[in-house]
VMD Tcl script that draws the C-alpha trace (Angstrom):
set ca {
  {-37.70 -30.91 79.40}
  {-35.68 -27.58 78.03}
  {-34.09 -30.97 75.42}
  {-37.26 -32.33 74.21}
  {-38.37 -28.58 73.14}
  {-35.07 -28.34 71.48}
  {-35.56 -31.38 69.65}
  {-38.98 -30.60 68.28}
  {-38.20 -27.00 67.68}
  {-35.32 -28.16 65.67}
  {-37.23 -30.69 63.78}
  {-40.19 -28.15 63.02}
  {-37.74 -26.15 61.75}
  {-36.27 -28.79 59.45}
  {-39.61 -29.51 58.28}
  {-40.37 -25.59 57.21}
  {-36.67 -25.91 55.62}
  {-38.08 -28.81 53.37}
  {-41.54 -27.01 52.19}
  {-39.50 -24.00 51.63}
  {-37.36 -25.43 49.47}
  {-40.27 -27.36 47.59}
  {-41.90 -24.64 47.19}
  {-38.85 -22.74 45.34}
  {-38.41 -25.84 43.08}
  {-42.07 -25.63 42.43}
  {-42.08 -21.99 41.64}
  {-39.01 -22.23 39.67}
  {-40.28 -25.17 37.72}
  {-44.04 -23.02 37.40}
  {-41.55 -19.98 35.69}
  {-39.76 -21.86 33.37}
  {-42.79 -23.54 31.61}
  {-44.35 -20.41 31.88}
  {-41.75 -18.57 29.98}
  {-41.85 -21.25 27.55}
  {-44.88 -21.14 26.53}
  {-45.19 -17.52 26.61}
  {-41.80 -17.62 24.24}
  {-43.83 -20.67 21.99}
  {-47.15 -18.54 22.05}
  {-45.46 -15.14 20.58}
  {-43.14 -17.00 18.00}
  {-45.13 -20.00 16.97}
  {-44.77 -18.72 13.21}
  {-40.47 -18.82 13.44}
  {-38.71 -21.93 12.80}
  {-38.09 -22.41 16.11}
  {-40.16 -25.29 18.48}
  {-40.24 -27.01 21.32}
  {-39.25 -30.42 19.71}
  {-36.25 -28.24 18.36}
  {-34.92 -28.64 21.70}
  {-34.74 -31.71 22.00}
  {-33.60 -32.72 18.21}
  {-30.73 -34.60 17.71}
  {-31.22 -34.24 14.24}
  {-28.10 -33.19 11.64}
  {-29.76 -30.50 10.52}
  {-29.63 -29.32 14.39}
  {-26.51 -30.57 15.23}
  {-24.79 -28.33 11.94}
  {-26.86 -25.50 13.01}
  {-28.83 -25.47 10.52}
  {-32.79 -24.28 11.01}
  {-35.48 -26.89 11.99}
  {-39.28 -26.31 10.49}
  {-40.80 -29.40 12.08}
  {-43.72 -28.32 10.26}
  {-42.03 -28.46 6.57}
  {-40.74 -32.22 7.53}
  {-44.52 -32.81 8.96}
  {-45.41 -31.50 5.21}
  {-43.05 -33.72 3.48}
  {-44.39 -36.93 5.47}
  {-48.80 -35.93 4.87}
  {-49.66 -39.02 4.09}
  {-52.10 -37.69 1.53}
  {-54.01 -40.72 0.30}
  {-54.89 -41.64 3.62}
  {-56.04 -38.23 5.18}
  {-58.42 -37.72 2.28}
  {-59.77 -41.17 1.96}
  {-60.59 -41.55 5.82}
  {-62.47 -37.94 5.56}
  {-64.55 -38.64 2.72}
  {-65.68 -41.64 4.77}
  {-66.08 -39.99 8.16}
  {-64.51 -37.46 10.92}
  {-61.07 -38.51 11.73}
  {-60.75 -38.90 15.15}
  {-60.44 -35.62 17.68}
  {-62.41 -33.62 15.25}
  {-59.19 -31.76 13.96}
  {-60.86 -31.99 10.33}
  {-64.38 -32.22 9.41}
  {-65.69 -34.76 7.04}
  {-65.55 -33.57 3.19}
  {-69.21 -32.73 2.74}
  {-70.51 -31.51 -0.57}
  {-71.17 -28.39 1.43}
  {-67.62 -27.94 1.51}
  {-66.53 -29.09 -1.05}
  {-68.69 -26.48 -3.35}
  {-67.72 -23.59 -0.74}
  {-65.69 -21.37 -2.48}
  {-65.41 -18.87 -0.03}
  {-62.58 -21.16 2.44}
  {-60.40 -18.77 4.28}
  {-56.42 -19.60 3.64}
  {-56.06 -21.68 7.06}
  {-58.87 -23.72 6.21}
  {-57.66 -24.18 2.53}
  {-54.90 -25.70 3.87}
  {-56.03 -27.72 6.93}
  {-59.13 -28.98 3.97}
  {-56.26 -30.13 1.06}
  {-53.71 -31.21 2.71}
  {-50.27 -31.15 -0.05}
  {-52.69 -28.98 -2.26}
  {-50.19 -25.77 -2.07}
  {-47.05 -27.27 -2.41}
  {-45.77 -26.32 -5.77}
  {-46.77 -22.51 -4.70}
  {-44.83 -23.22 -1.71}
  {-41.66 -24.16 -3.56}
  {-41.99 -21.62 -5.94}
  {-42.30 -18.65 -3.18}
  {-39.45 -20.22 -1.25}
  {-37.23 -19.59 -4.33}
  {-37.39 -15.43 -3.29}
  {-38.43 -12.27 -4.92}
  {-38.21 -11.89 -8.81}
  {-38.60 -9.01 -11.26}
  {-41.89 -8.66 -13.22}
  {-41.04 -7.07 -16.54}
  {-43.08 -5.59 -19.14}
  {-44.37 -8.02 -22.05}
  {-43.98 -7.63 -25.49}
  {-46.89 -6.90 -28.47}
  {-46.02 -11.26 -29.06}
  {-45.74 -11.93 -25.00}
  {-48.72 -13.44 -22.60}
  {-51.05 -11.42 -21.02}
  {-50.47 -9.23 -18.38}
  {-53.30 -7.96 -15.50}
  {-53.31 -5.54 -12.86}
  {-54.78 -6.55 -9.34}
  {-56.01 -3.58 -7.51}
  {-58.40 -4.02 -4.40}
  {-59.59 -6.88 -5.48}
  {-60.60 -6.11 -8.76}
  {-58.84 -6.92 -12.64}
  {-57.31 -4.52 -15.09}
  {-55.79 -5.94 -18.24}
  {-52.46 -4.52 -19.09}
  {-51.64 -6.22 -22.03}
  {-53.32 -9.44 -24.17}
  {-52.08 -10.34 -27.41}
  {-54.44 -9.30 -30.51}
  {-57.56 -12.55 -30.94}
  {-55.72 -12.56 -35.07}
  {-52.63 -13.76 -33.71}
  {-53.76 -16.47 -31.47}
  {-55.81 -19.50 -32.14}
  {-59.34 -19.97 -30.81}
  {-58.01 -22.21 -28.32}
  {-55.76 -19.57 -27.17}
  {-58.33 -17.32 -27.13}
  {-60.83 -19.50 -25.45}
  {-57.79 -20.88 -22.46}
  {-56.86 -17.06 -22.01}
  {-61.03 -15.94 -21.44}
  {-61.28 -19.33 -18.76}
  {-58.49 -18.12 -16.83}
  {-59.45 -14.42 -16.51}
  {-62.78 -16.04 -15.37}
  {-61.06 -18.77 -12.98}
  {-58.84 -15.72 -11.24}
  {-62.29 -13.67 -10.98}
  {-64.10 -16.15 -9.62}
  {-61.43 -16.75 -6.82}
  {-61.12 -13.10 -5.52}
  {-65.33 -12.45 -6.27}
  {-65.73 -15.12 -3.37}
  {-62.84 -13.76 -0.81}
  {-64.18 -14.61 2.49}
  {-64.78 -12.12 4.57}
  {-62.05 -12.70 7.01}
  {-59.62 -11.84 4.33}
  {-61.20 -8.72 2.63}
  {-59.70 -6.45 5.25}
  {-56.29 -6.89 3.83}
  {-57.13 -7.62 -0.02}
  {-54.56 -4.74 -1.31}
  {-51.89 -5.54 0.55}
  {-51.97 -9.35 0.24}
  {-53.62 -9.34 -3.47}
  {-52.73 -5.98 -5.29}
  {-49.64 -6.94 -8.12}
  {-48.95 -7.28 -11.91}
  {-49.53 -11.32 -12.97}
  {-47.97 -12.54 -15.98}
  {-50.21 -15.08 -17.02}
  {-48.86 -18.21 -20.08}
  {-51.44 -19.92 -21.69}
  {-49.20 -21.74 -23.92}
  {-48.30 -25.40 -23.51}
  {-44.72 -24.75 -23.24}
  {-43.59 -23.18 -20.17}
  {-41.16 -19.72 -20.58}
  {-40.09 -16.83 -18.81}
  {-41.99 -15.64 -15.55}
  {-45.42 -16.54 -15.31}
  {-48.46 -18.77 -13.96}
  {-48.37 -21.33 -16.85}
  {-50.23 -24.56 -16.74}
  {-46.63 -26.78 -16.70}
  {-42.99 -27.23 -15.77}
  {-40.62 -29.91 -16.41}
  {-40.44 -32.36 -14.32}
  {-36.80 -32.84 -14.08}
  {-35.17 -30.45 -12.19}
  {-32.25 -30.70 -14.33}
  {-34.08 -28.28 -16.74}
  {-35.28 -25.46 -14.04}
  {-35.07 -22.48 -15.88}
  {-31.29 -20.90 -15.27}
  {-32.28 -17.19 -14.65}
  {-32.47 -15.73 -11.44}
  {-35.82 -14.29 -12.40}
  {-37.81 -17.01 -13.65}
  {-40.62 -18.23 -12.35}
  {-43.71 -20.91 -12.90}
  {-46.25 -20.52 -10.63}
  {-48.49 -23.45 -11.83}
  {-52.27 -22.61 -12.58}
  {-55.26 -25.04 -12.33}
  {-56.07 -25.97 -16.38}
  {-58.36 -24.02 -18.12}
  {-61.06 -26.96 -18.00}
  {-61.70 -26.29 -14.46}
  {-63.89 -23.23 -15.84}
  {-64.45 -25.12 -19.54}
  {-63.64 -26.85 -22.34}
  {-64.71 -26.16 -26.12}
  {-64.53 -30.10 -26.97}
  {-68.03 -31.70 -27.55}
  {-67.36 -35.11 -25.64}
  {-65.16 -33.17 -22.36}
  {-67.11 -30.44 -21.25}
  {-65.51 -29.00 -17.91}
  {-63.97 -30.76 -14.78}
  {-67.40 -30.03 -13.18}
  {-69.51 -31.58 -15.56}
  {-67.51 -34.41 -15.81}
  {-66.98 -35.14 -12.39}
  {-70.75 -35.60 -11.80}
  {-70.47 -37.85 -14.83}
  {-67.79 -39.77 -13.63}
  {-69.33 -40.03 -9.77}
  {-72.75 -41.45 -11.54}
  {-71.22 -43.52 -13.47}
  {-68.41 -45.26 -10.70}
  {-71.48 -44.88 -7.97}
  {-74.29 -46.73 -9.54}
  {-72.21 -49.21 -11.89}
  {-68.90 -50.19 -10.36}
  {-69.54 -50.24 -6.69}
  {-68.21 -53.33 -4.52}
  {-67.33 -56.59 -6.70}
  {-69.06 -54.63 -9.13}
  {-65.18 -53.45 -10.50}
  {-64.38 -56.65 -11.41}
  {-67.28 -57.90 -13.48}
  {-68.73 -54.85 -14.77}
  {-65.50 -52.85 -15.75}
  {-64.21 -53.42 -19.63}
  {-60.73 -55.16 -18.73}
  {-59.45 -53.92 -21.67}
  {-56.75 -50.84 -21.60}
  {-58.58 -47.74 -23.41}
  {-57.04 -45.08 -25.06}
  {-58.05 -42.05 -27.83}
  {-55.97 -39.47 -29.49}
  {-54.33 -37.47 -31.53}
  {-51.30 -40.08 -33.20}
  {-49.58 -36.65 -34.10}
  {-49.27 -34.78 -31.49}
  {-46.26 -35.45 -29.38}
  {-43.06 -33.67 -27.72}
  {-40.22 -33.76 -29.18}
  {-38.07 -35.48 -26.40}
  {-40.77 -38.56 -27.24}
  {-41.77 -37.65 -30.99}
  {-43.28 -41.29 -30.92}
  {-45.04 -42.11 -28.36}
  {-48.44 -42.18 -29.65}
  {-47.55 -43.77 -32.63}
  {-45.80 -46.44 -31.24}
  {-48.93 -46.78 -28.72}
  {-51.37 -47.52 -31.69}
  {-48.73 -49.94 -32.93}
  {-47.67 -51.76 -29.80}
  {-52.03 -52.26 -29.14}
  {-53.40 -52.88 -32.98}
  {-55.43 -56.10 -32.95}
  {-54.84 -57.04 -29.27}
  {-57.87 -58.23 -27.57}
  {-56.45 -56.78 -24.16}
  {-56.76 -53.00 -25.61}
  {-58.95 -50.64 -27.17}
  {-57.10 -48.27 -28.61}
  {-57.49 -45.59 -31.16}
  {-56.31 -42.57 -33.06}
  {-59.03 -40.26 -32.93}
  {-60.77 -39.34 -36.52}
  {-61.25 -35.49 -36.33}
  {-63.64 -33.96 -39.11}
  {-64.61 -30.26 -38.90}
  {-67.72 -28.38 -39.77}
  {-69.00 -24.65 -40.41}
  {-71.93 -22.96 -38.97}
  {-72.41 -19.16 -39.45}
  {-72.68 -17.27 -36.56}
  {-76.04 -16.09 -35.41}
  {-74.84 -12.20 -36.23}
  {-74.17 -13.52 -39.30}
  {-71.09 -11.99 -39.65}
  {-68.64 -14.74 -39.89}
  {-68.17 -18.95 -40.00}
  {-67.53 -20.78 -37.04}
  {-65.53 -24.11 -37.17}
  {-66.65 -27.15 -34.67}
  {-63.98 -29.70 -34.20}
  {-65.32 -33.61 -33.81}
  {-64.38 -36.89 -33.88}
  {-66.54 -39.71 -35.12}
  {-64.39 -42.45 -32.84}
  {-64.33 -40.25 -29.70}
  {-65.43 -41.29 -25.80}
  {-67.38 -39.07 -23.82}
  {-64.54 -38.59 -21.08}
  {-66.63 -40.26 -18.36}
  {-66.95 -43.13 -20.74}
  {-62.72 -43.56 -19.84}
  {-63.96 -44.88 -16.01}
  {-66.21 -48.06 -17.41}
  {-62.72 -49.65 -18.31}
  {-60.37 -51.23 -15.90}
  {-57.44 -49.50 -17.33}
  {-57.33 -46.17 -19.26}
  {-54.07 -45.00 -20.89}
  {-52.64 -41.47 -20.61}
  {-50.59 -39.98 -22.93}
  {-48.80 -36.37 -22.66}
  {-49.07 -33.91 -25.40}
  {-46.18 -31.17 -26.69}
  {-46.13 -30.97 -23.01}
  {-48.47 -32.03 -20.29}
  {-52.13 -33.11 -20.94}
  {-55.76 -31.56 -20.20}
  {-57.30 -34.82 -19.98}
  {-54.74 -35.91 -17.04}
  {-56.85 -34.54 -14.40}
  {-60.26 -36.39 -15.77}
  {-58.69 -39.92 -16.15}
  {-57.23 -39.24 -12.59}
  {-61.16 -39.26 -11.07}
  {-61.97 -42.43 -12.76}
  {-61.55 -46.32 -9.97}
  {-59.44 -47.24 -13.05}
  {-55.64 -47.80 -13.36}
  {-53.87 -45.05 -14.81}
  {-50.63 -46.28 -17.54}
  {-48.97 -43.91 -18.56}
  {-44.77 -43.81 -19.40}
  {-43.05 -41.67 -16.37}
  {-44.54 -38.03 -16.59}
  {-42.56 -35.54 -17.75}
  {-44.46 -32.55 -17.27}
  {-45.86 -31.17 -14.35}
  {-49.29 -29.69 -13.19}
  {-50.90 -27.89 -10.40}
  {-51.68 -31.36 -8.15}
  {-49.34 -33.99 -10.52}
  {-46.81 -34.31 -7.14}
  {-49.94 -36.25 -5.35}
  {-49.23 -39.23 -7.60}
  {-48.14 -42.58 -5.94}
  {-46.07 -44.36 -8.93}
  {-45.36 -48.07 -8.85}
  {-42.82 -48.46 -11.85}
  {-43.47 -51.57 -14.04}
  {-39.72 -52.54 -14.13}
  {-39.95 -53.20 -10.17}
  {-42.27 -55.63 -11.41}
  {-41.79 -59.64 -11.99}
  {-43.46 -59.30 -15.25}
  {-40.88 -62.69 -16.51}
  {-43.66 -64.95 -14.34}
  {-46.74 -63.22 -15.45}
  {-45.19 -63.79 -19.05}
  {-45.01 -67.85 -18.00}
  {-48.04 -67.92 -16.31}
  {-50.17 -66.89 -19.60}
  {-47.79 -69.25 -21.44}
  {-48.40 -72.23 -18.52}
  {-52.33 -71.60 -18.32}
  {-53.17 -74.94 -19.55}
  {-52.45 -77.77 -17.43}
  {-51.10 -75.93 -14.52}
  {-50.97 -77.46 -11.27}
  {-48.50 -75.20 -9.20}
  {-49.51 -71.14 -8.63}
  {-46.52 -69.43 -9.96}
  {-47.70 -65.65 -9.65}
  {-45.64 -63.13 -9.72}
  {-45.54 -61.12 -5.79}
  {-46.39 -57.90 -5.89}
  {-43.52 -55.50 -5.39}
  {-40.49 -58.58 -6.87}
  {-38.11 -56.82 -9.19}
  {-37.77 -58.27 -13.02}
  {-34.25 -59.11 -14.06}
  {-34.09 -57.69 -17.33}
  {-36.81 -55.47 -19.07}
  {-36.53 -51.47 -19.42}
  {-35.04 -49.48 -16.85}
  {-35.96 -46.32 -16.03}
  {-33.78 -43.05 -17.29}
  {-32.00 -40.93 -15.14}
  {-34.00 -37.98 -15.46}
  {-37.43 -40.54 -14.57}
  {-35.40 -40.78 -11.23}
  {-35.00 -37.34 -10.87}
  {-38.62 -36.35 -11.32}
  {-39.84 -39.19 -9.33}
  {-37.12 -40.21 -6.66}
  {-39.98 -42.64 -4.86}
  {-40.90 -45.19 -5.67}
  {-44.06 -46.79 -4.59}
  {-44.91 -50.47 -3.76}
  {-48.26 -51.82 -5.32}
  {-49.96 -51.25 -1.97}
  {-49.38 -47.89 -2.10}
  {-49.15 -46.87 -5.60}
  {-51.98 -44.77 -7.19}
  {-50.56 -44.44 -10.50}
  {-48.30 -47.04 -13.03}
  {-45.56 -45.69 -14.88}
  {-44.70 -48.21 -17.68}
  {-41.87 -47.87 -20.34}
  {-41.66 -44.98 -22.38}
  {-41.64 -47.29 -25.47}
  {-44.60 -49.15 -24.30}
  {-42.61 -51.95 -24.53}
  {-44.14 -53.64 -21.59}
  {-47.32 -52.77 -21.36}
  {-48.85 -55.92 -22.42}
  {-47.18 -57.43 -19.95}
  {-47.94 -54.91 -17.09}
  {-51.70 -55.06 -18.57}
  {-51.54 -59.13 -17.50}
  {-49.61 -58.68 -14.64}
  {-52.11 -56.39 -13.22}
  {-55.22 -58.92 -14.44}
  {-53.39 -61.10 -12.37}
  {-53.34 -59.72 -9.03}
  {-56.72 -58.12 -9.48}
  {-56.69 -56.97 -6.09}
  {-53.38 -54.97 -6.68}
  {-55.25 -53.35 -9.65}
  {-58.23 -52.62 -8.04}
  {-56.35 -51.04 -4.97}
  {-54.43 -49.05 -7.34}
  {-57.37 -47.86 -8.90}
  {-59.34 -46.79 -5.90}
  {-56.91 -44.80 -4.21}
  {-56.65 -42.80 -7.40}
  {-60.35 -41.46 -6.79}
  {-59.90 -41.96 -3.28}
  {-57.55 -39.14 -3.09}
  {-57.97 -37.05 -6.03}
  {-62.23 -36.91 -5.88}
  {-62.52 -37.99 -2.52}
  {-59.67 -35.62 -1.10}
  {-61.38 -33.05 -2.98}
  {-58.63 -31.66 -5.04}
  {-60.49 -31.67 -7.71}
  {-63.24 -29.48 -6.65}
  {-64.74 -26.02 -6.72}
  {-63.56 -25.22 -3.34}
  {-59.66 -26.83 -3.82}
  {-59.79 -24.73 -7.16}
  {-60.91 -21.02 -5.37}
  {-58.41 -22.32 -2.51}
  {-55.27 -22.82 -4.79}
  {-56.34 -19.59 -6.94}
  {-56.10 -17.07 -3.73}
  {-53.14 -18.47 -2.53}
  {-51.42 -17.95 -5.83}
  {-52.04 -14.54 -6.19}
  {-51.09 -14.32 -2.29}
  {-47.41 -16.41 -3.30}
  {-46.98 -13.97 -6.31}
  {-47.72 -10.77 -4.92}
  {-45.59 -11.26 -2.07}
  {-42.24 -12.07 -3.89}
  {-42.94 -9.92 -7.50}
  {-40.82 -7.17 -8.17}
  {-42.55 -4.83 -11.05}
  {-40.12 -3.06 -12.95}
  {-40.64 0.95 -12.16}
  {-41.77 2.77 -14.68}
  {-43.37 -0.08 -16.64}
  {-46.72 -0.39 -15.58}
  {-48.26 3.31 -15.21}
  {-51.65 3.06 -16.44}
  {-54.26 1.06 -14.51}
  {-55.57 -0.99 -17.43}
  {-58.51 -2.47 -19.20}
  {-61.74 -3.60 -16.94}
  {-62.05 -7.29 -17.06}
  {-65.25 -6.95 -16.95}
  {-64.98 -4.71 -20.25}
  {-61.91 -7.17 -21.67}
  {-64.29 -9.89 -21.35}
  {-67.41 -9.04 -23.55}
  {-65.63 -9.69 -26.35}
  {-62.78 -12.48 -25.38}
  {-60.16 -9.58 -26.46}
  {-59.02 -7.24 -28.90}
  {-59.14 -7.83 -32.87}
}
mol new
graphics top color blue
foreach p $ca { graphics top sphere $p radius 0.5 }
foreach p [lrange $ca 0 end-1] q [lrange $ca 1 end] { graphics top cylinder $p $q radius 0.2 }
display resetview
């Protein structure tokens, strides 16, 4: 009897031994995620993560610091995020559908900026993660300086209206109004700390050349030519067509971009692309007005296109007229050309040309919202949302059997298309410092954009190849608009957005020189009235 009580006190007490010990390795187990999220939850802003823990990556392994987020950043599919939320919610309701509501909100705080346009902030981004820099004091020839001060603009310095052209003038007033705009509609969430994110000394470039430290419009696109002092800085700007432009058949982005959205709605919806779209390749300019590392590519444009029935193509024919003001006090000269497109025009053609300038080009950003195919040789020069394009390179192309199929037409029996994506033995090949702007290439599936030889050597061909494999083209073309109208980054919200968050880069790594900015400035309210001083 005294055994059996033995025996089950001993195995009761076995028993107890197990659920104490289960219950240790369940409290244990409770503490450590506990203190891991509590650790996660009070440094979620560091570099540091829980998939850091686990990564086996060489960064890791050389002890070298792991932002999953910046390779998360690097890998935004951008096309596909903006294209699936102009159509609807994606799924879990992380990011609401691009209404028009939001799209025309300019009042976005910074989190939702960047959860709304995804990739929109990157070339801040970079430029901020280069570290502080000194802001120095410009000189009577040098850009404009402002003061930001609790939200409000003081100008420090603006070169004399005689000394600049009225295009200068004019590009100088629009961004004075486009950095206005962006801190009048701060939301209200950020307005508590407005001085110290905002309050600084901008340099601000409106030339087409990029120099010095400044928010300029452009940078080279090679990083070969980065500028070599410590100090310099481009902070690109949205162009000054996002508030207006003085040219009678442009407008503003705005304007044109309910043009354009008429126009590709109404006419060009569906199979509509392929039988109502011009399949000709359109281009107008100005023949003259090149850079110097290509001093002819427009020329040779006009020349490689005269007379061919697959382009339309033409130097533009400027003529000038003079009006006296209504003050009377003075003549004012309208620019015009009797040959020019209405910008939306650009969008009834299948394929629309693009051509930089000394540097980059204003009209970039208006052929980009067309469902057409952009051609253009590699870009060289850089602006605010130019790192969203998807090139597919013409030389990765078999352009040798879309050559023999045109020759072949007649009497063909066998389809001898060229694949998308083959490479072409032979033709142009891209230079080094096209591969150094633009590492990536793109298959046609992808692509949003088609670089073709600087020489326009092969454009014909890339014109036919492309007529060929209409649904190649027509992909290419819609994932243009897709992501560049559809992903917003175009509109009034994306431009109020990228403004804020420049200032907010800037301010946070400039340096002003002591002593060199004392006075508080000119009103811009004041500056304004008159576009300057005579």
């Amino acid at each position: 009897m005294r055994r059996d009580m033995n025996i089950t006190n001993l195995k009761k007490y076995r028993q107890r031994r197990r659920l104490v010990k289960l219950a240790s390795i369940v409290l244990v187990s409770g503490l450590t995620i506990w203190s891991l999220l509590h650790f996660f939850f009070w440094h979620g802003s560091s570099s540091v993560s829980p998939a850091s823990f686990f990564s086996s990556s060489k960064t890791a392994q050389e002890g070298g610091t792991f932002n999953p987020s910046l390779d998360q950043e690097k890998e935004i599919d951008y096309e596909t995020v903006a294209s699936s939320r102009a159509k609807s919610s994606p799924r879990g309701g992380s990011m609401p559908k691009l209404t028009d509501e939001i799209l025309s909100n300019l009042s976005l705080d910074s989190e939702t900026c960047r959860a709304t346009f995804p990739g929109l902030m990157k070339e801040i981004d970079d430029t901020v993660a280069k570290g502080p820099f000194k802001v120095k004091r410009s000189s009577d020839l040098g850009p404009m300086q402002v003061r930001i001060k609790k939200g409000r603009i003081y100008v420090l310095h603006a070169q004399r209206k005689r000394d600049l052209s009225r295009e200068m003038v004019n590009s100088r007033t629009a961004a004075l109004h486009q950095l206005h705009r962006a801190l009048l509609t701060l939301p209200p969430s950020d307005r508590s700390s407005i001085s110290s994110e905002f309050d600084t000394i901008l340099t601000i470039n409106i030339l087409d050349t990029p120099f010095g430290t400044a928010l300029q419009y452009t940078r080279n696109a090679d990083p070969v030519h980065a500028p070599s002092d410590p100090d310099a800085r481009t902070f690109l700007i949205p162009h000054f067509s996002f508030w207006a432009w003085d040219l009678p058949f442009i407008g503003s982005i705005s304007r044109a971009a309910a043009a354009i959205t008429q126009l590709e709605e109404t006419q060009f919806q569906g199979n509509r692309w392929h039988s109502h779209k011009d399949p000709r390749a359109v281009w107008r300019g100005t023949t003259w007005f090149n850079s110097i590392h290509n001093p002819q590519l427009r020329y040779k444009l006009v020349s490689t296109a005269k007379n061919k029935p697959w382009a339309d193509v033409q130097g533009l024919e400027w003529s000038s007229s003079s009006s006296t003001n209504s003050d009377g006090n003075g003549n004012t000269n309208t620019k015009n050309a009797s040959n020019s497109l209405a910008i939306e025009d650009f969008c009834k053609y299948k394929y629309v040309l693009h051509t930089e300038g000394i540097s980059y080009s204003g009209r970039f950003q208006f052929l980009q919202m067309c469902a057409s195919v952009t051609i253009t040789p590699p870009i060289q020069w850089m602006q605010h949302t130019t790192h969203l394009v998807r090139p597919l390179f013409s030389s990765d192309l078999d352009l040798d059997k879309a050559r023999s199929l045109r020759k072949r037409r007649d009497g063909k029996t066998k389809d001898t298309r060229a694949k998308p994506g083959n490479a072409k033995e032979g033709g142009w090949t891209p230079h080094v410092r096209h591969e150094r702007a633009w590492p990536r290439r793109y298959e046609p599936n992808e692509a949003n954009i088609v670089f073709v030889s600087p020489d326009w050597s092969d454009l014909e061909d890339t014109v036919h190849w492309l007529e060929e494999h209409p649904k190649v083209a027509e992909g290419i073309a819609r994932r243009q608009r897709e992501l560049f109208v559809g992903g917003g980054y175009f509109s009034p919200a994306a431009e109020a957005c990228y403004w804020r968050e420049l200032v907010r880069g800037w301010a946070k790594m400039a340096r002003p020189e002591k002593g060199e900015f004392e006075e508080l400035g000119v009103p811009y309210e004041e500056f304004v009235l008159s576009n300057g001083w005579d």
